[in-house]
VOZAMI-305630 format. One line per 10 residues: number of its first residue (from 1); their letters; for each residue x, y, z of C-alpha. Coordinates in steps of 0.2 Angstrom, whole numbers. Last residue first. Layout:
N
NUM	A	X:Y:Z  ... $
end
This chain:
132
132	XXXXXXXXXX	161:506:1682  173:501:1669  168:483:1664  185:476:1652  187:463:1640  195:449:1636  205:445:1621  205:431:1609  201:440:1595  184:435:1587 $
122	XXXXXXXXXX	178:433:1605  181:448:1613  178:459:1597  160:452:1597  158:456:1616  164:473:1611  152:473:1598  138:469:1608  141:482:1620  142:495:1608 $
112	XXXXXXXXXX	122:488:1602  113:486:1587  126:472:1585  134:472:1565  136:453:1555  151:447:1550  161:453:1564  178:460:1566  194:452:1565  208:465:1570 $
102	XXXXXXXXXX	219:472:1556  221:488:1562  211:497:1547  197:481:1553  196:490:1571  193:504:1565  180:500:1554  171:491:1566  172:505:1578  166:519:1564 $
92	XXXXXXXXXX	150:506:1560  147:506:1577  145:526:1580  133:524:1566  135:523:1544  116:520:1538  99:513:1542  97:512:1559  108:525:1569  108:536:1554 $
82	XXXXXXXXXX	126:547:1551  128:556:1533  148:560:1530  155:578:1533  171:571:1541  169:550:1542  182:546:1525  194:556:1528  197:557:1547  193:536:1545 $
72	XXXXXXXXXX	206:536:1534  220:547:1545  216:537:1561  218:522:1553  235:526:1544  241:532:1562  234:517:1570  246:506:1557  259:517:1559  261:514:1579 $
62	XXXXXXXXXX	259:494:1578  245:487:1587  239:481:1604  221:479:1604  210:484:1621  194:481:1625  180:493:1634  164:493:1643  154:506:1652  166:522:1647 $
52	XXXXXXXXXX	158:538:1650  173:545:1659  186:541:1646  174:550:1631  188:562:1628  180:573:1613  189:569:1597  173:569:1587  173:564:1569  156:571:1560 $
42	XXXXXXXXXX	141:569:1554  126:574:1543  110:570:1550  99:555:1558  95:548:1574  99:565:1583  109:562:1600  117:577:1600  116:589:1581  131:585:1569 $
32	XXXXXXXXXX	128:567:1571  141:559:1579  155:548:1573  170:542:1587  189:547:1589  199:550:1605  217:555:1602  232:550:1614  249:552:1610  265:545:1620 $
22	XXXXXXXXXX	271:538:1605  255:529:1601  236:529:1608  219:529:1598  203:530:1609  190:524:1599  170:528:1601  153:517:1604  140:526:1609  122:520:1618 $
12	XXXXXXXXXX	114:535:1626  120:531:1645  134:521:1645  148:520:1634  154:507:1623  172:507:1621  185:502:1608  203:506:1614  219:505:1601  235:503:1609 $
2	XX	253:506:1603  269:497:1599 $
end
């Protein structure tokens, strides 16, 4: 059984995944192709983000399940347009994530990562964690 991680970072508001299974750890999150630009083409980062985490909750989930998820969101994220406001966002990468690991997620997307880990909270039972 693994884990899957979804954090809010602070700073610059980010929300990214930390994916980890047989003893395998690999970040994911969608940026914009330029830093912090509101809107251009995308792209999956596996940068660690473990020092910029805010706020975070953890999933347990089976090991082939996050390495299906992994390889979708790979697929369909690479190359694809990011817009913080009117299009596919860090957030929208977390919350599908989280559904390709058969969590509940939200009906309605939070502007904000913070939100959504409060959302993911609730919806599932779990607590979450402030990493400061």
């Amino acid at each position: 059984m693994g884990n899957l991680t979804i954090i809010s970072e602070t700073g610059f508001p980010h929300a990214a995944c930390l994916f980890e299974y047989a003893e395998i750890k690999i970040w994911c999150g969608f940026k914009p192709k330029i830093p912090k630009f509101p809107v251009f083409w995308g792209y999956v980062d596996h940068s660690d983000r473990a020092i910029y985490i805010k706020k975070s909750i953890r999933f347990e989930v089976p090991d082939r399940i996050l390495q299906e998820a992994i390889a979708i969101l790979e697929e369909k994220y690479t190359n694809r347009w990011f817009s913080i406001c009117w299009g596919i966002n860090c957030i929208d990468f977390a919350i599908e994530a989280a559904r390709l690991c058969k969590l509940e997620v939200p009906a309605r997307q939070k502007l904000l990562p913070c939100h959504l880990i409060d959302d993911l909270s609730k919806i599932n039972n779990t607590s979450t964690r402030r990493l400061n």
